[in-house]
N, C-alpha and C positions, 0 to 999 in steps of 0.2 A: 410395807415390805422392805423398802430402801431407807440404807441414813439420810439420801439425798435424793429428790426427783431429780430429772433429767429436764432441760426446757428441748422440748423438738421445736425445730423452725417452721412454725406455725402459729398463725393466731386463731384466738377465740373465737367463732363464731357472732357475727354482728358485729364484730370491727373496734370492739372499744378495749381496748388492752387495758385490763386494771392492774395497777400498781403490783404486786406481789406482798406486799403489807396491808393490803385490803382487802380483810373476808365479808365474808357474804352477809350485808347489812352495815358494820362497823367495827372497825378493828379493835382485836382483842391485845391486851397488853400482856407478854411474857419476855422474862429476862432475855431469853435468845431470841427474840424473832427478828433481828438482824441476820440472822445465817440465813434465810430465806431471800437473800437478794436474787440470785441465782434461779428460783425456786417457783413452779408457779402454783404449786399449794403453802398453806399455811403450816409454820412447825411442828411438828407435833408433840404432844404433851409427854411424851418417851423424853422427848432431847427438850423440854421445855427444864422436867426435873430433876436432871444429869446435877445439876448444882453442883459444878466443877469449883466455884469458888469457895465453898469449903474446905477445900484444901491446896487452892494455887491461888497467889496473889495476881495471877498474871496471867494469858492468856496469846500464844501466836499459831495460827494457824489455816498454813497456807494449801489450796486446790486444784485440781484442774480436771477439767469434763470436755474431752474430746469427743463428738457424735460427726457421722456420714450418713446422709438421711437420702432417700429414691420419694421426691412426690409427684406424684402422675398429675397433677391439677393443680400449678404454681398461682396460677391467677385467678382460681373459683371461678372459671369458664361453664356456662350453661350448653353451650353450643362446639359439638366434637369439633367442629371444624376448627376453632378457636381457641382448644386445650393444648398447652405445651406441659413437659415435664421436663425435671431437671433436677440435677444430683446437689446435693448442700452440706457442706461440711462450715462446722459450726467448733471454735477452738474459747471457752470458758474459764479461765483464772480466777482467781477468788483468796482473797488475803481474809482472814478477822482474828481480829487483833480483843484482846478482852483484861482489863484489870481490877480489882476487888479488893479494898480495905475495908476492913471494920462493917459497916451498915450500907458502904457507897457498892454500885458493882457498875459498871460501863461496858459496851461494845463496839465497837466499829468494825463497819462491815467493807471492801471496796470489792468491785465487781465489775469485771469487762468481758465484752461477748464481741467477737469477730463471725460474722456469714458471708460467705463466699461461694455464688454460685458456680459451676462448671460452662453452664453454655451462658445464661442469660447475665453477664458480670454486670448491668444495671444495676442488679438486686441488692448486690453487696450491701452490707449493711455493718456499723460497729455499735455498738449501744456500752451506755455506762453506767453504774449505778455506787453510789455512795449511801451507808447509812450512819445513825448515828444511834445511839437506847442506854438509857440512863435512869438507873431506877437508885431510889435512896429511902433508907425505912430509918422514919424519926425514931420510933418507937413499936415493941410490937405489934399494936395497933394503927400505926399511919405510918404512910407508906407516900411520897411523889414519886414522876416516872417524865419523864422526857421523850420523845420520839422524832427524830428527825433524818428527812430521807431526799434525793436527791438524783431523780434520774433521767438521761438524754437517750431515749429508746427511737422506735420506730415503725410506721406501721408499711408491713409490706403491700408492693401491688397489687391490687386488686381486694382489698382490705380497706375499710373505715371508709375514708372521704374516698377514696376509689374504686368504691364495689361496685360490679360491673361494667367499668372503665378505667383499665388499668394504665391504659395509652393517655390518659387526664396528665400523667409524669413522668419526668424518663429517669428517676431514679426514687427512691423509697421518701415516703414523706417523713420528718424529723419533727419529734417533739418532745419538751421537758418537761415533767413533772416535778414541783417540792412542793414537798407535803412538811407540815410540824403539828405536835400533838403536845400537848400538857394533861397528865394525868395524876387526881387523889382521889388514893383508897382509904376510906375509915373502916377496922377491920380485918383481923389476920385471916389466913384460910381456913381455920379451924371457927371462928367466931360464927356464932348462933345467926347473928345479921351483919352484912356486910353491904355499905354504899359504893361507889366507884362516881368519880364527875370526871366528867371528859371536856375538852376543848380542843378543836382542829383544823386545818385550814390544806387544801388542796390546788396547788395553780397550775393547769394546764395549759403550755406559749408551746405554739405551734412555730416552729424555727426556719422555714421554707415554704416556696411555693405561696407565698403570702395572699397570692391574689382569690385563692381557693380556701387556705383555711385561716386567714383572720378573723372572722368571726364565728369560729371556734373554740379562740383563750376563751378560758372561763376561772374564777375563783369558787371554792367551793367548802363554806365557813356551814361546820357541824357543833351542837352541843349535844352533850347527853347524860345521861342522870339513871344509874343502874343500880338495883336495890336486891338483894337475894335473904333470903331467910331460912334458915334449916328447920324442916319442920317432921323430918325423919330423921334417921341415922346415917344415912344416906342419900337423901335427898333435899333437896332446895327449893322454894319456892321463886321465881324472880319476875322481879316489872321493870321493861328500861321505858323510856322516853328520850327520844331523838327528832330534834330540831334543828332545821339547814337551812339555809340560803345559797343558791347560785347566781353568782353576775360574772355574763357575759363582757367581756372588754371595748370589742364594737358591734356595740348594735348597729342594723338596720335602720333608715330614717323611718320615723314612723309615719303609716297611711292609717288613716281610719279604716273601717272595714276591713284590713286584711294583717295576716300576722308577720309580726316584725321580731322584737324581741324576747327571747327566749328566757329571761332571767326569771326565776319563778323562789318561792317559799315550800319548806315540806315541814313536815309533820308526822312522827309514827309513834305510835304506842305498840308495845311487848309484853306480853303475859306468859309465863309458862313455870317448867320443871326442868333441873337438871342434876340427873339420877347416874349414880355411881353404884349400884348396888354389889358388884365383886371384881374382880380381873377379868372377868370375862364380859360383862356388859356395861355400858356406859349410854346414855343419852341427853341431847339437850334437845328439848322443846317449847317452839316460842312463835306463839300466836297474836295475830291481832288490826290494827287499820294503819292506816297513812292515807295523807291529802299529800296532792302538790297544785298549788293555786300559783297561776302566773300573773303576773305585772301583766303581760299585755291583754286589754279585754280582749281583744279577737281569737283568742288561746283559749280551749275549753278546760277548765281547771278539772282537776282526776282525783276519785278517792275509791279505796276498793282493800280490801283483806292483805294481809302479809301473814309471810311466815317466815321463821328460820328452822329446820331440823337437822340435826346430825345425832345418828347412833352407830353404835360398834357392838358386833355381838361375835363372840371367839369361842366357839361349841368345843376345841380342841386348842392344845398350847400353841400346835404350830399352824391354825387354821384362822379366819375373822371374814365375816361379811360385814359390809359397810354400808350404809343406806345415806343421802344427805339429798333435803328440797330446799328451795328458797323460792319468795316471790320480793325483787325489788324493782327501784326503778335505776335508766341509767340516761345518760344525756346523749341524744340520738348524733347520728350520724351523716345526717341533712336530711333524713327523711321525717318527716311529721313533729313533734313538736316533744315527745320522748320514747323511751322504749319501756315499756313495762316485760318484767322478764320472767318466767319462771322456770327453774333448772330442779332437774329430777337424777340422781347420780348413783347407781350401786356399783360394790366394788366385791370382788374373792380374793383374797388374798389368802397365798402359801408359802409356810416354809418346807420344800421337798424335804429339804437336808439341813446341816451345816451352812452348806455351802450355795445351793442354789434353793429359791424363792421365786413365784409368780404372782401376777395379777390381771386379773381379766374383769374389767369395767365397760358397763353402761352407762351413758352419759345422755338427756336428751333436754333441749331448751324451747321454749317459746319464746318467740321476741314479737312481742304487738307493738305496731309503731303507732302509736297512738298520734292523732290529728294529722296524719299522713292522707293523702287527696287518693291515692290508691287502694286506701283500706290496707296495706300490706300487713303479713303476719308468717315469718319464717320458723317454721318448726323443723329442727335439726338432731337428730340421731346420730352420734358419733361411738362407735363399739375398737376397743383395746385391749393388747393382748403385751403384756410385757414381762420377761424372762430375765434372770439377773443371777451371774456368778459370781460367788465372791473368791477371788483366786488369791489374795493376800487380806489381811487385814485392812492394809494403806488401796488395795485393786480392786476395783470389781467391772466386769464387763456386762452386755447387758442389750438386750434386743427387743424393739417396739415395733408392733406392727397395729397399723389406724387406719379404721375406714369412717368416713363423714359423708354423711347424705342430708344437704339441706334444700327442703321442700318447699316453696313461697307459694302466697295467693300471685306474685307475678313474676311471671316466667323465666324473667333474665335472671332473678336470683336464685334460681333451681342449680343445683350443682352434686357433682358425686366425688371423691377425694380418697384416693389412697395412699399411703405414706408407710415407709419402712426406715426403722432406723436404729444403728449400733452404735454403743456410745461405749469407752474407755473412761473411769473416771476412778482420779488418784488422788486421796485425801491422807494430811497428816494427822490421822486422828491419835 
């Protein structure tokens, strides 16, 4: 619907705030997806093909996303008695900067986020983010790519290592992630077959409160190996293969009999289609397994189905419904040993006019915490409704309203959340 989402001051569901360059399974490489600092969906292929270097050597342009947000449930309290609410005004800047000669093309991205509550000023929070994307085509057929990213975020209370106890800190826990990526494609977009090899590396340091989350850093070293084949006129055939490692920075001393450390190996295979058939439909589907086997024997090693799907189907120019599943894994949150996830997502989107456009999305996720002593298993339904004017080209204004109902096998993680929020947002496009 929008050139740009909006971040409302809220986390995800399960606590594990992923990057903003990390989709669902493994990042996909596009010349912009630095502009998604800000952003907590991935680009989209609109503003992926703008291909502005065609005609500008150069590239400045600066943002700002002003939102005042109403959340009736700041701490994901189960218990009325213990729900506060509070007003959050959230002020977002955003510089990128972009240059292009000949075959090279680069971007940098800087990004700062100021939260400021009204009653609880604990919560304040600044987060930063830096990126970097550098793609360079030898020839029309090979292609390197660079990706590097750099960010000091945060997770609010009552989130991540503080769910369900938000009194655990008396201000937001702080944590950095850098990420680097080396990407070669053999293969232009138009080529019958095209390979992509990937290499990447993820380090999560936790910056506070040490005594709680040091053994939490973790590094998190990915390969992967993607192969597509045109075997319509539209359509593709494709297999990836993806192989990880995670290490833990401090482990637990190890006991026999009982589990210590988390550092574990994965393993997924991908099979599927991804089909372009006009302007109006588009899907990618991609089926298939993953193991993750850990170092420590006392840890039951896990293997079971995955998937990745996204389609877009637009019955009319100014209309599209959007459907997108996944099932991965993510690195738990101190309960049990990981989180197996699966997220189910549809979307409507409108253009009324010119000027004004909606979106009204279902969102709902499983989180099985897998070798958790509770059995725990939170299933979460979160429903959105967002409105957006566009009052100048450089203006658009724009109203979100969220409700989130997460359901656990135990009780304290039972919560209901409603959020309202208007956002100002001024770009030099």
């Amino acid at each position: 619907m929008s050139r740009r989402q909006v971040i409302p001051p809220f986390q995800a569901p399960g606590g594990d705030r992923k990057s903003v360059f990390m989709t669902t399974g493994y990042v996909r490489l596009s010349l912009l997806v630095a502009v998604a600092v800000l952003s907590p969906e991935p680009v989209s292929a609109e503003t992926q093909d703008r291909g502005f270097f065609s005609e500008f050597e150069y590239l400045v342009e600066p943002s700002l996303v002003i939102t005042q947000a109403y959340d009736d449930n700041i701490y994901r309290e189960s218990s009325d008695d213990l729900i506060e609410n509070d007003w959050i005004t959230t002020l977002s800047p955003q510089l990128k900067l972009g240059m292009g000669r000949g075959s090279f093309r680069g971007i940098v991205d800087l990004g700062y986020t100021a939260g400021r509550y009204a009653e609880e000023s604990v919560n304040d929070y600044d987060d930063y983010g830096t990126a970097l994307n550098v793609r360079w085509e030898l020839d029309h057929r090979n292609e390197l790519a660079f990706i590097s990213r750099y960010d000091l975020r945060h997770e609010a209370r009552g989130t991540g290592l503080t769910e369900d106890n938000p009194d655990l800190v008396d201000e937001p826990i702080e944590y950095s992630e850098t990420y680097y990526e080396g990407r070669y494609q053999l293969g232009s977009r138009n080529s019958i077959g095209r390979l992509t090899l990937a290499l990447s590396q993820n380090d999560k340091q936790y910056e506070n409160f040490t005594s709680l989350t040091s053994r939490r850093d973790y590094l998190l070293t990915q390969a992967e190996a993607d192969f597509s084949y045109q075997v319509a006129g539209r359509t593709r055939a494709q297999v990836a293969w993806i192989v990880g490692e995670v290490e833990y920075d401090n482990n637990p001393e190890a006991v026999a009999g009982a589990p210590d450390t988390l550092d574990s190996d994965t393993n997924e295979w991908l099979l599927g289609v991804d089909w372009n058939a006009t302007g109006k439909s588009n899907a990618s589907i991609l089926v298939g397994y993953r193991e993750k086997d850990f170092v420590d024997p006392d840890r039951e090693d896990f293997s079971g189905p995955s998937w990745q799907v996204d389609a877009r189907w637009a019955p009319r120019t100014y209309m599209a419904f959007t459907l997108a599943t996944s099932r991965e894994d993510r690195e738990t949150n101190g309960e049990g040993s990981f989180i197996d996830t699966r997220r189910y997502n549809l979307g409507w989107e409108t253009e009324w006019s010119s000027r004004f456009g909606s979106e009204l999305a279902l969102a709902r996720s499983v989180n099985d915490y897998q070798g958790s002593q509770s059995g725990r298993t939170d299933t979460n339904v979160t429903t959105s409704f967002e409105l957006e004017y566009n009052m100048r080209y450089w203006l658009r204004l724009g109203l979100r309203l969220l409700h989130q109902d997460n359901d656990s096998d135990v009780d304290n993680f039972d919560y209901k959340r409603k959020l309202a929020l208007v956002y100002v947002d001024i770009a030099a496009d």
